[in-house]
N, C-alpha and C positions, 0 to 999 in steps of 0.2 A: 383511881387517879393518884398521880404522887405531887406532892407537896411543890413546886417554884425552887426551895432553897435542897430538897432530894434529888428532886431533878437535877440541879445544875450540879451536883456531889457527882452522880451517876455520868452524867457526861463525861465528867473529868476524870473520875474513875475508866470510864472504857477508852476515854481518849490515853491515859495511861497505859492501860493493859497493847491496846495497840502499839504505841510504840514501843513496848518495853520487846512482844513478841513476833512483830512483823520480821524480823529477818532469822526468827528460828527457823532450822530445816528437821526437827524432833519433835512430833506430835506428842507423845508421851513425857518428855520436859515439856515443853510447851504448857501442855494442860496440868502440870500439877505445877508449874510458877502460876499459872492464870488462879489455881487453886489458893494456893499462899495469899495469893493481892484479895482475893474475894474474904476471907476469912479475916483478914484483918480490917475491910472495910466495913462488912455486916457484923464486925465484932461478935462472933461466935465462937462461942466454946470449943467446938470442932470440927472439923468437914471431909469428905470421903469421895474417892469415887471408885465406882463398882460396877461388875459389870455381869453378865451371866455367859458364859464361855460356851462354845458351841459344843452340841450333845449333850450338855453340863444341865444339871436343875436345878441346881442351889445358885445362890449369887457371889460373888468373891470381892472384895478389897484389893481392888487393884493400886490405890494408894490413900493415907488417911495422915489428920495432923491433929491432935499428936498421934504416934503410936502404937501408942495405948488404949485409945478411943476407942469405947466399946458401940457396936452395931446390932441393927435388928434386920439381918441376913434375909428370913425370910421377907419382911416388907420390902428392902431395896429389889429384891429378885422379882418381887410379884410389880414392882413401880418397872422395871426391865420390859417384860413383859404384856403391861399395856394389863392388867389387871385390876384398877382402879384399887387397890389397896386403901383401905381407912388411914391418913397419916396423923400420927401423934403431932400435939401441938407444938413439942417443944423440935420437931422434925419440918427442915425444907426443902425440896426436891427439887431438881430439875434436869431434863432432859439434857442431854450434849449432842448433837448428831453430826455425823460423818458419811461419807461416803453415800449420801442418801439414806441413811438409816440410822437407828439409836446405837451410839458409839459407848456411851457410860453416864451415867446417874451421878450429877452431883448433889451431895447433899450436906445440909449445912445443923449442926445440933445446935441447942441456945440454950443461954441460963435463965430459969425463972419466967417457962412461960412463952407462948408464943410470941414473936417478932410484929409491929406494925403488918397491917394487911398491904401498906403501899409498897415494904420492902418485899414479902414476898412476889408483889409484879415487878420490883427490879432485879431480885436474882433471876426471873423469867428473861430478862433482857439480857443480863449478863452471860445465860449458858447461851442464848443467842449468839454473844460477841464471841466468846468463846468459840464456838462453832464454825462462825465464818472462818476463823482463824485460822482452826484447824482445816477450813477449805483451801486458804491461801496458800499456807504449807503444804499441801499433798499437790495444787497445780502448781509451785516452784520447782518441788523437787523430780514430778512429770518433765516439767521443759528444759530441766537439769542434763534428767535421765534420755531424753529427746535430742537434745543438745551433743550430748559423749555420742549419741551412736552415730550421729551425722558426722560428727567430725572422723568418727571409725571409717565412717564409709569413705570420707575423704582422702583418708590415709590411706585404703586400698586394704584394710583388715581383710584376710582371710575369708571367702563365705562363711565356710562353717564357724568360726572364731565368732562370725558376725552377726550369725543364726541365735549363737550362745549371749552373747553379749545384749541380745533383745529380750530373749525370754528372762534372761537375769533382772534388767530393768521391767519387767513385766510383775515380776514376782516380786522386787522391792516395792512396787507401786500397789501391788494387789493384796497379798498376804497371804496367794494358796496355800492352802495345805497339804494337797495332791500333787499335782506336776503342770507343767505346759508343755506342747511341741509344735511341732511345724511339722507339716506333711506336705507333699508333693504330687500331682498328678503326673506318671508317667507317658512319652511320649502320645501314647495310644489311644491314652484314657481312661484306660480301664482297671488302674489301677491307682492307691495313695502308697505310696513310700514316705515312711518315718526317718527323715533326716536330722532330726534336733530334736532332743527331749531333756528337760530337765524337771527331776522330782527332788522334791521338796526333802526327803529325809535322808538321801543319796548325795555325797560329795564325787563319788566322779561319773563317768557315763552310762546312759544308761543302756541294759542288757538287749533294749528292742530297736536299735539304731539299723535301718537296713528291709526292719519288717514292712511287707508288701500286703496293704486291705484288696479286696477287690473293689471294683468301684461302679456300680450300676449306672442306668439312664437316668432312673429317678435320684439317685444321690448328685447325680453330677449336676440335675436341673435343679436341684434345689443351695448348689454349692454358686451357677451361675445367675443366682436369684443378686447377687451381692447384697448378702445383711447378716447381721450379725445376730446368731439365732442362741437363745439362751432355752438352759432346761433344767430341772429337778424331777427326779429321780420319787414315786410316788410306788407303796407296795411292789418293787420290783422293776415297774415300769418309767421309762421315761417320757417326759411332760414336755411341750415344748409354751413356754409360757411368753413367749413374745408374738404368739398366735399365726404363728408360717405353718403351721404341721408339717412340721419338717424332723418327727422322733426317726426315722429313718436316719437321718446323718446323725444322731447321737448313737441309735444303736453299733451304726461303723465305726464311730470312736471310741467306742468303750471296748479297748481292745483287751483293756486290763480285768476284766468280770471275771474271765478263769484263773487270775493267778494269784493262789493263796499266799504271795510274797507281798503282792501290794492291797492295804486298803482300797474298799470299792468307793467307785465317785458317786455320789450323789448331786454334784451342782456341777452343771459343765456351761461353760459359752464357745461356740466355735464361730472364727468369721472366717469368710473366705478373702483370699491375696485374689485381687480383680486389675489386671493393665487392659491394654488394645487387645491384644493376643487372646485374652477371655481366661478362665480358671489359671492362677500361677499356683497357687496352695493353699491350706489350711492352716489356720492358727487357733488352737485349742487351749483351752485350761480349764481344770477340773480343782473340784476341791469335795476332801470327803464329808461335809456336813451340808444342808441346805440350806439357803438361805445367806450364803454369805458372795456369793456370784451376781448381781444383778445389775441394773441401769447405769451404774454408775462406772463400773467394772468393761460393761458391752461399748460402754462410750471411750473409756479410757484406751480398748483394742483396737478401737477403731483407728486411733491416733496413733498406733505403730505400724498401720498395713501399709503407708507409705516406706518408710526404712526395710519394711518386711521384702514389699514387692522388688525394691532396687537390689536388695542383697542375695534374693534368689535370680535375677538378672545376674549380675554381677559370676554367681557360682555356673547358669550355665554359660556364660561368655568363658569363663573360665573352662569348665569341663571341655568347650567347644575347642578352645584354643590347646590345649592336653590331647584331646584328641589328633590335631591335625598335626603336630608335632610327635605323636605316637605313630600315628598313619606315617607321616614322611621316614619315621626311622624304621618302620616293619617293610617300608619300600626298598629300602635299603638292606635290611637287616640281615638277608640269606646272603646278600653280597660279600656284606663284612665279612659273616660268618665264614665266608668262603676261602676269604681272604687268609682271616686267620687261622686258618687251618691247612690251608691248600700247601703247605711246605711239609707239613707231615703227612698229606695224603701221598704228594710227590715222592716223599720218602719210602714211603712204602710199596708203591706201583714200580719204583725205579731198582724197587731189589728183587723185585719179583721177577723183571723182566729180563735179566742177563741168566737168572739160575733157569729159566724156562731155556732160553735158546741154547745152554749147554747141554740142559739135560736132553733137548731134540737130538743134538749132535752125536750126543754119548749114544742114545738108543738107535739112530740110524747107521753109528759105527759097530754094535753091538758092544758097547765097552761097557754097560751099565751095572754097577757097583751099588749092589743094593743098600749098605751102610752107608754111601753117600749118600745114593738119591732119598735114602729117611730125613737125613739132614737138610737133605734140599727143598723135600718137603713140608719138614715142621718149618724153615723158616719161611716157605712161601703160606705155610697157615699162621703164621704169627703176624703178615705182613697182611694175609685178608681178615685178620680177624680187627687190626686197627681200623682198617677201611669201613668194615664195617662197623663199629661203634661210632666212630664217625660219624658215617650218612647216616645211621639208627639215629644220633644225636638231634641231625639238622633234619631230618624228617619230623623228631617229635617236635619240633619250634615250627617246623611249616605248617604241621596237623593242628598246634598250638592257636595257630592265629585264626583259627576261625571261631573259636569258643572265647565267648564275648565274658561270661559270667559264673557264678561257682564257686567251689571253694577250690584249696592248692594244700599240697603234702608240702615243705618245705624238705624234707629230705629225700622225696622222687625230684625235688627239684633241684639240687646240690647233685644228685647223682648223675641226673641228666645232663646236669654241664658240664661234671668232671668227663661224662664220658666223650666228649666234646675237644675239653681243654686238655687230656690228659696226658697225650701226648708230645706236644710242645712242653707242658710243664714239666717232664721229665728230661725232653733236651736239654734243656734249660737249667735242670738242675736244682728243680725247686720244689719242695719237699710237703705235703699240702696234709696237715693234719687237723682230723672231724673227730667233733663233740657232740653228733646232732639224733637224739634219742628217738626211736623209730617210731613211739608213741607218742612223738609229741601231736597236742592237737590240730585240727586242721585249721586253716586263716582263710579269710573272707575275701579270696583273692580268685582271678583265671588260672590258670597251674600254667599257662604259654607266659601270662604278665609275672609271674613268681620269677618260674625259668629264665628271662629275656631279664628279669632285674639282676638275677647271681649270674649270669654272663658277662654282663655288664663290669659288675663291680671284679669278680672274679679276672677277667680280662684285665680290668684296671690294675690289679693289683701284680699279675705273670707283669707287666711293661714295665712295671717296678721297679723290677729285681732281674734285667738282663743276664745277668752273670749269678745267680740265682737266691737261693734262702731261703722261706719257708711259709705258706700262709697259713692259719688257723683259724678253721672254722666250728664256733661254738652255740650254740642252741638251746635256750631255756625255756622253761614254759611259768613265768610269774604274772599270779592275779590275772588268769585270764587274758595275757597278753603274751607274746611270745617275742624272746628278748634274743636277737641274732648278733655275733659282734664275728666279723671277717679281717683279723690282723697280718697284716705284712711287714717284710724285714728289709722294705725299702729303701729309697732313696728319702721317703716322706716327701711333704708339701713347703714349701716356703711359707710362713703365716702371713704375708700382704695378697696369697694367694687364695687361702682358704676360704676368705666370704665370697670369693668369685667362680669358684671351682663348678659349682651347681647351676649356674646361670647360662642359657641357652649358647650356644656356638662362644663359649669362651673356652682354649684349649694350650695345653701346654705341650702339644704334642708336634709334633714336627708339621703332619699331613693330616691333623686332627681335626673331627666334625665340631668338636664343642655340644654334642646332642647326647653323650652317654651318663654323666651323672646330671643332666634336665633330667631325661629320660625316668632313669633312677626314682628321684622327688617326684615327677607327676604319677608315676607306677605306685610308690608308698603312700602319695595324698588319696591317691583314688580306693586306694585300701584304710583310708583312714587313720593311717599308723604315723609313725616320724621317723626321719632319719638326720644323724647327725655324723660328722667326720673329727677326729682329731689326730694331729701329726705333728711329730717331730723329725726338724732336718738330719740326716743321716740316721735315722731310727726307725723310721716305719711310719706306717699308718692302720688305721682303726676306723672301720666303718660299721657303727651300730644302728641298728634296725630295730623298732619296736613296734609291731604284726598285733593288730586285735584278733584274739581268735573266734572263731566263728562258730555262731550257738551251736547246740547240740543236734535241733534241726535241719540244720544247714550243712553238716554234715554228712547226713545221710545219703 
């Protein structure tokens, strides 16, 4: 028991420490000011706090005052631990905890002798206060982090922008040290698709964006259990310690066990995204030590499957509406195509047909002039061979549109179009020079959605330049992404024009859909890539493309 006049010190003291740190949002300040006020209240020589780092077996000084202040490593590691260690008298310990578990050992050194027995019951009390503290701070900066994504979702961020923007807040809140992602059950069912992953020692995306699991009866009834199922990783095997037996959906998520680039998981939680409609997705996070994943972590996930579930809403509303807008222009699309070309086919069929009815006449006169009729020949073969690149053209985009998925050449797809466009672009007088290296890798794309994007933009640019000029088309392969820039000797864009250019049925064209650079953007979102424009009046325009390429597998 403490003393009536300790007591009322001690109150005042934590009624102190509270308000000094109720509106910190830094756990780690937080507790070494809490450390400061303690050391000068208990008048102590020195104080520390340490912690035993995971994998780690020794204990570390995580912060100490002064320091200089010498330690007995081994004892604070073995008090970590839950070891019951003998503690020296002139030695005061106390627990800190966090997150449901032992976060760091304060401890307090003294001159000349152990401290009253009553104070050490009130440093028990104060790593209490301390603690809650540090609870207050970690559920502000939650409903912080809670707070930014709703209002994301309000603003209309992006799905995937918005998929990223959770797992971030997920991982400031958690501290993995492995990764988190999101998965998706395809149409069917029978499969997870990896739409968002973010690993913890990687700043940009990661390499498995795209990967398809299979996905059984029994993964999916235990996905439609809605609970959030926790596990650690024991001799090889995984454990499911929230007592579902549900090691089956860990084994599907550990998709990373073969690959000697990333550490193995040893702590995973996965919860399932649950609306009306039944299974929306998976939300995972792994971390490579055990023991650092648990109740507090499975509770904390649970509080983002609400922003989870609306944002994969949101992405297919979205795909849906990409679609039907694809759909209406592929309705269209052979029309167009028809359109723009139909002056050079005319052209061609119309020279063909006068050198035929002379040569009839020649041969029924018998006047036939073999040196002519070669000449009358090659040019009625120069006029079938247009027609035919041609319709070979608009055939490959008819054949195109029933292959939904795959990868795409990007320069079978430049050549497909030119053999398309080639021939107005030479009426026209506009002069189309290629940068685009035959190795480059392949992109995560349909080769009908590649082709239908460079008709597009290529088409935009011939309108251009009526009286003609030049476009250049150049092709890189940097970091895994493939970097396309399509330059013209335009007329360019007006800049009050430019943020409106890509926006559905907005058109500057006389008889214009306003559906060819949408088209564009939903074509390069669905590839996961970006496209940007820049123009100057009377100089041209510039439309760069940036194409994630597509693993190595996916090539095959």
């Amino acid at each position: 028991m403490m003393s009536p006049e300790l007591e009322l010190q001690l109150h005042r003291f934590l009624a102190r420490l509270w308000s000094k740190l109720r509106s910190s949002r830094d756990t780690d300040q937080a507790a070494r000011s809490a450390m400061r006020e303690t050391v000068a209240f208990f008048e102590a020589r020195a104080a520390s706090l340490s912690w035993v780092p995971p994998g780690e077996a020794d204990a570390e000084i995580a912060f100490t005052l002064p320091a200089d202040a010498g330690w007995n490593l081994e004892l604070l590691g073995g008090f970590f631990r839950n070891e019951r260690p003998s503690i020296p008298d002139d030695y005061q310990l106390a627990p800190i905890q966090r997150r449901g578990r032992l976060w760091r050992v304060l401890a307090l050194q003294f001159e000349g002798g152990p401290p009253p027995r009553e104070r050490r019951f009130a440093l028990s009390q104060v790593a209490t206060t301390i603690s809650e503290i540090l609870r207050q701070i970690d559920h502000e900066r939650m409903r912080e982090i809670r707070s930014r994504i709703e209002r994301k979702i309000m603003e209309e961020l992006r799905s995937k922008d918005l998929f990223y923007q959770i797992l971030h807040g997920i991982r400031t809140l958690t501290g993995y040290d492995h990764s988190s992602a999101l998965l998706v059950p395809g149409e069917d069912h029978e499969s997870l698709e990896l739409v968002a992953e973010q690993v913890s020692w990687v700043k940009g995306k990661s390499g498995k964006i795209g990967m398809r699991l299979s996905l059984d009866d029994e993964v999916y009834r235990l996905l439609a259990r809605d609970r959030t199922y926790g596990f650690e990783r024991y001799d090889g095997t995984w454990r499911d310690w929230t007592g579902h037996d549900a090691e089956p959906l860990a084994d599907l998520l550990d998709y990373n066990r073969d690959d000697p680039r990333r550490p193995r998981e040893r702590s995973m939680l996965c919860a399932p995204v649950m609306t009306g409609d039944g299974v929306m997705g998976v939300l995972k996070v792994a971390s490579t030590h055990p023991g650092l994943l648990g109740h507090y972590e499975a509770d904390l996930l649970q509080r983002f499957l609400s922003p989870v579930a609306v944002a994969i809403l949101n992405s297919r509303r979205t795909e849906t509406l990409h679609a039907r807008v694809l759909e209406a222009e592929q309705k269209n699309a052979m029309a167009d195509l028809a359109r723009s070309v139909a002056h050079d086919v005319n052209n061609a069929l119309g020279s063909i047909a006068p050198l035929v009815q002379q040569l009839r006449e020649d041969a029924r006169a018998g006047k036939v002039d073999p040196a002519v009729l070669c000449q009358d020949l090659d040019e009625i073969d120069r006029s079938i061979q247009v027609c035919t690149r041609i319709f070979g053209g608009m055939l490959a985009f008819a054949k195109g549109t029933q292959r939904r998925s795959g990868t795409g050449s990007i320069s079978k797809a430049v050549k497909a179009t030119l053999s398309v466009l080639d021939a107005g672009l030479l009426r026209r007088g506009i002069r189309v020079e290629i940068e685009v290296p035959e190795d480059l890798p392949l992109v995560r794309a349909n080769q009908y959605r590649l082709e239908q994007l460079f008709f597009n933009l290529l088409a935009n640019a011939r309108d251009a330049m009526p009286d003609g000029g030049r476009i250049d088309i150049v092709a890189r392969n940097v970091d895994a992404q493939i970097r396309i820039e399509i330059r013209d000797t335009g007329g360019g864009i007006p800049e009050e024009n430019l943020e409106l250019i890509q926006q559905p049925f907005f058109s500057t064209k006389p008889h214009g859909k306003g559906l060819g650079l949408a088209i564009c953007r939903s074509i390069v979102w669905s590839m996961q890539g970006r496209l940007s424009i820049t123009s100057r009046t009377g100089q041209g325009t510039t439309v760069c493309l940036v194409l994630p390429a597509a693993d190595s597998e996916e090539g095959r």
